[in-house]
N, CA, C and O atoms as CSV, one atom per row, in Angstrom:
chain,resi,resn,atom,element,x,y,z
A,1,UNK,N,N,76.369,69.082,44.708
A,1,UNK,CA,C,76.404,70.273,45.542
A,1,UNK,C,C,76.675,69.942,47.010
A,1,UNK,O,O,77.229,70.745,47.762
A,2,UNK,N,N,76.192,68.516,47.456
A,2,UNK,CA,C,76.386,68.173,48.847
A,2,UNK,C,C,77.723,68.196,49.307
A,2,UNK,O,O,78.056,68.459,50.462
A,3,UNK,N,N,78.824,67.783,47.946
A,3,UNK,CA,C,80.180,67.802,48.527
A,3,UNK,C,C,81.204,68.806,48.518
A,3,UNK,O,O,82.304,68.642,49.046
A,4,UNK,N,N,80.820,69.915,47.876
A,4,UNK,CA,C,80.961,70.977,48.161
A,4,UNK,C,C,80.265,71.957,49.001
A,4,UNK,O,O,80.283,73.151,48.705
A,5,UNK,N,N,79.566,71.447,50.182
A,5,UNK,CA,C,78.793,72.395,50.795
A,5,UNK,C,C,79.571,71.715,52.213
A,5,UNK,O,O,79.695,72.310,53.284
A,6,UNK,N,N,80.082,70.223,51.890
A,6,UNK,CA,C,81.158,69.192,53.259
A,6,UNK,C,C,81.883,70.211,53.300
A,6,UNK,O,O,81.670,71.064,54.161
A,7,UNK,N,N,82.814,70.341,52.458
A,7,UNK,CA,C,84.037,71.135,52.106
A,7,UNK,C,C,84.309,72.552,52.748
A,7,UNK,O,O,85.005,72.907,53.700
A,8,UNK,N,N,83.606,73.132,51.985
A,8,UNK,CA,C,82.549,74.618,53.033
A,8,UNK,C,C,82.866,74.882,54.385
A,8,UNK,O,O,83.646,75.629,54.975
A,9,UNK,N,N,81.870,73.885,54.746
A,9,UNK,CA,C,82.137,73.804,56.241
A,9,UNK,C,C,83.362,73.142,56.739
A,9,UNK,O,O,84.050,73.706,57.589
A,10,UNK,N,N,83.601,72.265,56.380
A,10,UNK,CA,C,85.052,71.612,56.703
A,10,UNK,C,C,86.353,72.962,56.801
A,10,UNK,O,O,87.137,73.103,57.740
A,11,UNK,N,N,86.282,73.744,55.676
A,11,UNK,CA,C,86.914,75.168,55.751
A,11,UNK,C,C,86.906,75.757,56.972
A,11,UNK,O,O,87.893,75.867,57.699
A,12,UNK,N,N,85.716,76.169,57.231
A,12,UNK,CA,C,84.643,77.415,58.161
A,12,UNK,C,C,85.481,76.330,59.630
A,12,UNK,O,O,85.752,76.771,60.747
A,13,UNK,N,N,85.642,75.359,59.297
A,13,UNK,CA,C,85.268,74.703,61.060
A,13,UNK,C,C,87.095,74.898,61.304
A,13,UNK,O,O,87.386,74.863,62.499
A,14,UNK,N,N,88.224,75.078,60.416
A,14,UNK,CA,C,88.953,75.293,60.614
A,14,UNK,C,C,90.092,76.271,60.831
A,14,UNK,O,O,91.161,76.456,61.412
A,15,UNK,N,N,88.972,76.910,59.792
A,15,UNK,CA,C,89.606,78.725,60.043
A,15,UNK,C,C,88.850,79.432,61.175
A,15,UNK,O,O,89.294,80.473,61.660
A,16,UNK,N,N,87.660,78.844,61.615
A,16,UNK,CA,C,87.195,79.224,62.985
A,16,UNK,C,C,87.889,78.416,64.328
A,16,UNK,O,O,87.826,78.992,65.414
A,17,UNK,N,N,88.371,77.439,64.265
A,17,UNK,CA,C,89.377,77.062,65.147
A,17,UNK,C,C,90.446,77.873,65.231
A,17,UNK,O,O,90.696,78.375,66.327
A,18,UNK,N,N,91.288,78.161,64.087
A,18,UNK,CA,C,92.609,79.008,63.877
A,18,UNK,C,C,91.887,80.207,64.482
A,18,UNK,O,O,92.812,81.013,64.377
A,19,UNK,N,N,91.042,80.800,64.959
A,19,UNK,CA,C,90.850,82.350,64.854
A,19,UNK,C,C,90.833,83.472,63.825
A,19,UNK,O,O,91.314,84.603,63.898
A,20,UNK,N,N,90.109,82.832,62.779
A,20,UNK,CA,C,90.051,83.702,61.585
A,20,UNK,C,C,89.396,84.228,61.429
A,20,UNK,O,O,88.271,83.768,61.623
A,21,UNK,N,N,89.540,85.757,60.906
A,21,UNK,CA,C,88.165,86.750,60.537
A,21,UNK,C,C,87.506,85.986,59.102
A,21,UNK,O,O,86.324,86.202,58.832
A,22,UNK,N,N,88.153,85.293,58.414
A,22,UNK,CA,C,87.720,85.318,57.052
A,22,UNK,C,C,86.863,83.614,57.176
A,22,UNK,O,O,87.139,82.600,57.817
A,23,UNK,N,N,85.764,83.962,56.233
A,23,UNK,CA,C,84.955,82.493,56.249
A,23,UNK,C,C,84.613,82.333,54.759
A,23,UNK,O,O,84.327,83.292,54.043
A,24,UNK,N,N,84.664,80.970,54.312
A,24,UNK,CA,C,84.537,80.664,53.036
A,24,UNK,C,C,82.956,80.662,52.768
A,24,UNK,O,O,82.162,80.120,53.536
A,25,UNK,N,N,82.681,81.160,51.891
A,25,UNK,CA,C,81.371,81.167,51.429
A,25,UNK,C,C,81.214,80.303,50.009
A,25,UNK,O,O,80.669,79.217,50.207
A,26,UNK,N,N,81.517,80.515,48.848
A,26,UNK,CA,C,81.927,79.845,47.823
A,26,UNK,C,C,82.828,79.221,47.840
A,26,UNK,O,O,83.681,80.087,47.648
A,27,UNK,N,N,83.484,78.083,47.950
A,27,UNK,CA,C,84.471,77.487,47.923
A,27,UNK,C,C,85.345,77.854,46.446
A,27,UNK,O,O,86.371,78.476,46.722
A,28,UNK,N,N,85.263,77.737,45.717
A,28,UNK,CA,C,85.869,78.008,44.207
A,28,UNK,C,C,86.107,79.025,43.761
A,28,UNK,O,O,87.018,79.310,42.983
A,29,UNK,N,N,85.037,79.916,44.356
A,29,UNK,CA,C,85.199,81.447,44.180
A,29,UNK,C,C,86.517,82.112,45.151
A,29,UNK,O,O,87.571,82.571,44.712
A,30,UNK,N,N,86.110,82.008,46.525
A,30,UNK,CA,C,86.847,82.074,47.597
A,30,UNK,C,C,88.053,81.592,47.775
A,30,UNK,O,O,88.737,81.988,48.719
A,31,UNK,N,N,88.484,80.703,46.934
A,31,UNK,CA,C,89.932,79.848,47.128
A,31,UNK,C,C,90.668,80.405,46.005
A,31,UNK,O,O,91.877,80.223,46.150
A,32,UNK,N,N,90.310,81.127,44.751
A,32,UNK,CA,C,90.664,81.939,43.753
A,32,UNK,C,C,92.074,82.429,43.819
A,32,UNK,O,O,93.086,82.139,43.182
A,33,UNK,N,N,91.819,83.270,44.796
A,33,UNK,CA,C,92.941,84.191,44.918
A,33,UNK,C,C,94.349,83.555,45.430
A,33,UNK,O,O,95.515,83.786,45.113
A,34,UNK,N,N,93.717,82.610,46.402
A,34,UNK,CA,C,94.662,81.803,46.932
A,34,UNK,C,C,95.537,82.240,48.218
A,34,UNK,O,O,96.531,81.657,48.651
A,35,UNK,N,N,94.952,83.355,48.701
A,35,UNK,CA,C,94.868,83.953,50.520
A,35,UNK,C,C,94.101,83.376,50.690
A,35,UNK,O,O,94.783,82.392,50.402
A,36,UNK,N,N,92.917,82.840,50.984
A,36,UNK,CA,C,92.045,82.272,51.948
A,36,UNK,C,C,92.591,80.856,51.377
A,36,UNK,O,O,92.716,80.284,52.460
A,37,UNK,N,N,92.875,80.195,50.712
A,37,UNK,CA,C,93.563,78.957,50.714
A,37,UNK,C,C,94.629,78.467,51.527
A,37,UNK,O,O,94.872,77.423,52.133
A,38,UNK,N,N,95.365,79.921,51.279
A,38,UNK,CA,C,96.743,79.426,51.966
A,38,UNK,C,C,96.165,79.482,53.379
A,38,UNK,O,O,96.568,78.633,54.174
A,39,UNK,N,N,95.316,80.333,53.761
A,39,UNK,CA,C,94.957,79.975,55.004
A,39,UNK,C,C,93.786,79.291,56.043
A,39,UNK,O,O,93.254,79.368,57.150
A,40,UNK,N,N,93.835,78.574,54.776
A,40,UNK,CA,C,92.715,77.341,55.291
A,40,UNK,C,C,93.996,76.207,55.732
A,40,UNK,O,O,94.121,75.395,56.649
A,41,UNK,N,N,94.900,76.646,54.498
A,41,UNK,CA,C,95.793,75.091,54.676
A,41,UNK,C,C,96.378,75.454,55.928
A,41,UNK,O,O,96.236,74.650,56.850
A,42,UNK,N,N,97.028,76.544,56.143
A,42,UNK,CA,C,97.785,77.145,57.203
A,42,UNK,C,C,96.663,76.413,58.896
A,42,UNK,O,O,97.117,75.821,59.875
A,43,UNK,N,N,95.675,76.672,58.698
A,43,UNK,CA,C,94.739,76.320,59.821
A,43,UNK,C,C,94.582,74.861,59.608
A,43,UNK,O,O,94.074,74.369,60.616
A,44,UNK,N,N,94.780,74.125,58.845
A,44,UNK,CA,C,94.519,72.821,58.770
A,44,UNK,C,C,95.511,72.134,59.325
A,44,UNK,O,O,95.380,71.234,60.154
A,45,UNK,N,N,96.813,72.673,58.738
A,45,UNK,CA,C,98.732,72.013,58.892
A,45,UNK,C,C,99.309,72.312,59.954
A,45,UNK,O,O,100.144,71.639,60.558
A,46,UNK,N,N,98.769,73.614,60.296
A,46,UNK,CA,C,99.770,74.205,61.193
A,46,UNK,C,C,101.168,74.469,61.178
A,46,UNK,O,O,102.060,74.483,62.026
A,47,UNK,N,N,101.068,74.721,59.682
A,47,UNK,CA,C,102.298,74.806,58.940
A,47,UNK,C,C,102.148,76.269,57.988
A,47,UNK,O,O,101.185,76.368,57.228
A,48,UNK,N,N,103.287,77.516,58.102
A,48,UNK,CA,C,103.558,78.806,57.534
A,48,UNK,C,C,103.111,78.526,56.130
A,48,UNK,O,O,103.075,77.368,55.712
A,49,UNK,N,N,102.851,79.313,55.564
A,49,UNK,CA,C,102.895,79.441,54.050
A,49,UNK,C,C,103.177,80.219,53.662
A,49,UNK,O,O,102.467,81.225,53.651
A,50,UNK,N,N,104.942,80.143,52.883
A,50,UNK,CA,C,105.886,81.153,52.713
A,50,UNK,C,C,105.534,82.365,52.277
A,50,UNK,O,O,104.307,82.282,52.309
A,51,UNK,N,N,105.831,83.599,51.832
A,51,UNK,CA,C,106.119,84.386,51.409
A,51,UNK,C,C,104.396,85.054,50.976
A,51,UNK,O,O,103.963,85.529,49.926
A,52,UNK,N,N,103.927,84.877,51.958
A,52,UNK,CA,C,102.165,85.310,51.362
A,52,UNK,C,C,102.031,86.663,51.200
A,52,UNK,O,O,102.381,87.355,52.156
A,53,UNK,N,N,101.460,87.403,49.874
A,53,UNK,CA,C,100.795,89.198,49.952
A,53,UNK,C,C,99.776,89.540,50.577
A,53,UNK,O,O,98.784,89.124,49.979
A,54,UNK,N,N,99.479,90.178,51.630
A,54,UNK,CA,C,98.226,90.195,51.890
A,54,UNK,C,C,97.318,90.771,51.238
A,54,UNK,O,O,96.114,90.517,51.246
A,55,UNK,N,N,98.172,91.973,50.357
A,55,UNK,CA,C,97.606,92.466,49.300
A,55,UNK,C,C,97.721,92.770,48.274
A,55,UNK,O,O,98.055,93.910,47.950
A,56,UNK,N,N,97.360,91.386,47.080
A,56,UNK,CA,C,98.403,91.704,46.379
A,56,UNK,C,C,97.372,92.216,44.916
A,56,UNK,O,O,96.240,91.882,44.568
A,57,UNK,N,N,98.370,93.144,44.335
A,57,UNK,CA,C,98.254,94.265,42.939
A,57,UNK,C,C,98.005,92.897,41.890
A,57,UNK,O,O,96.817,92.659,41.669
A,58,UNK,N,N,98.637,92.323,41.474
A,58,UNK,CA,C,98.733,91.533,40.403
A,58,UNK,C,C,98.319,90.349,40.182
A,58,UNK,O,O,98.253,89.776,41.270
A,59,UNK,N,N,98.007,89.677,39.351
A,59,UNK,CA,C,97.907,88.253,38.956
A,59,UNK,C,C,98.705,86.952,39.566
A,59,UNK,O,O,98.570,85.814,40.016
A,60,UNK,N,N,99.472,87.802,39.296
A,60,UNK,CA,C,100.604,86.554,39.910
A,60,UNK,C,C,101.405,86.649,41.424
A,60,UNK,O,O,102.180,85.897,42.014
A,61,UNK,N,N,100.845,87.875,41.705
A,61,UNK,CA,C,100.800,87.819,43.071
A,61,UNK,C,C,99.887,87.050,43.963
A,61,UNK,O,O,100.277,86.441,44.959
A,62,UNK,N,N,98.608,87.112,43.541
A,62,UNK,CA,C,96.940,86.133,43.511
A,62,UNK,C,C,97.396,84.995,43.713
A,62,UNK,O,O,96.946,84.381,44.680
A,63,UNK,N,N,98.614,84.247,42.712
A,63,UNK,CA,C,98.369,82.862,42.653
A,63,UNK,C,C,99.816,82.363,43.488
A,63,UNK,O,O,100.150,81.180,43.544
A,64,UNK,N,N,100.850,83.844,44.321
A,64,UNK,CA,C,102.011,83.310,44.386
A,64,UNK,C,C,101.506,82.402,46.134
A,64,UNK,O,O,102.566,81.889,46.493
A,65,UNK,N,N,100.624,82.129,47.001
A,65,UNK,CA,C,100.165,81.762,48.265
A,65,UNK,C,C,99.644,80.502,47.325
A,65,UNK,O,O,99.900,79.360,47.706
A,66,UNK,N,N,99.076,80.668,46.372
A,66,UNK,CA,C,98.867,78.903,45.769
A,66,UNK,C,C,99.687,77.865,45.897
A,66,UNK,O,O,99.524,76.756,46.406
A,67,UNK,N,N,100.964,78.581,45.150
A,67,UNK,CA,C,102.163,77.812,44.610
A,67,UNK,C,C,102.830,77.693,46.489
A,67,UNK,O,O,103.357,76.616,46.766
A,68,UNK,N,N,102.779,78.570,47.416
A,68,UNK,CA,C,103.560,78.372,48.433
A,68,UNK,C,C,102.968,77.367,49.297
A,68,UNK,O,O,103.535,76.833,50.250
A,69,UNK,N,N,101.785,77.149,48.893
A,69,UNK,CA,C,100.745,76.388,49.836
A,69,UNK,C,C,101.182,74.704,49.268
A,69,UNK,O,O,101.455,73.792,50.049
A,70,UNK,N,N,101.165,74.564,47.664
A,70,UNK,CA,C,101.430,73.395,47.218
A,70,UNK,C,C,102.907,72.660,47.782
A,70,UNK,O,O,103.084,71.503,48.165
A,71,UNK,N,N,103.962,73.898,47.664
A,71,UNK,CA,C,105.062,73.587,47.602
A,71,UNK,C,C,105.391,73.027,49.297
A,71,UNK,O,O,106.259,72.194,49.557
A,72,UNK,N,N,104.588,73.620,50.224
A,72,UNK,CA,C,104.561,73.869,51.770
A,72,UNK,C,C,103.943,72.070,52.247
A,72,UNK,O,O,104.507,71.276,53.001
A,73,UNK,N,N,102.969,71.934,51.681
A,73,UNK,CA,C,102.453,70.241,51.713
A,73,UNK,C,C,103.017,69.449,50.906
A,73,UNK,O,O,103.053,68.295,51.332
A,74,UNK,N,N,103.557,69.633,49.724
A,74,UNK,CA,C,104.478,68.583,49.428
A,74,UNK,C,C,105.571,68.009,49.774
A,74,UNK,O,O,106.028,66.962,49.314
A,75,UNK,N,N,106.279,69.089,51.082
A,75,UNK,CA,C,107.101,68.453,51.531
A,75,UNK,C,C,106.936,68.025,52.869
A,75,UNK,O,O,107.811,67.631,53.641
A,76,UNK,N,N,105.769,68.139,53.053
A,76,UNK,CA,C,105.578,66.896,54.746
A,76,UNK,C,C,105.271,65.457,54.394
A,76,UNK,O,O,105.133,64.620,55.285
């Protein structure tokens, strides 16, 4: 539980640098959707993460900020 509680905060300390309303509380739960992921990474990289929904209807809308986030760090 300790290294997921690093993590946590490691999140919180970076999306509160970026100026973010949103704070991770569950890490696993919270990274789900894959908006607060993309914008953890976004606050971490300082790098866009393409094509994000802010609100998205569907399933695979949920996971399309996953795939942009992976695809976004694999190429630095």
């Amino acid at each position: 539980m300790l290294g997921k509680c690093i993590y946590t905060d490691w999140a919180n300390y970076y999306l509160e640098r970026a100026k973010s309303k949103r704070k991770v509380v569950d890490l696993s739960a919270d990274c789900r959707d894959g908006l607060l992921l993309a914008e953890v990474i976004e606050a971490v990289t300082s790098f866009k993460v393409p094509d994000i929904i802010k609100k998205p209807k569907t399933q695979q809308q949920m996971l399309a900020p996953s795939y942009g986030a992976v695809c976004c760090c694999s190429v630095t």
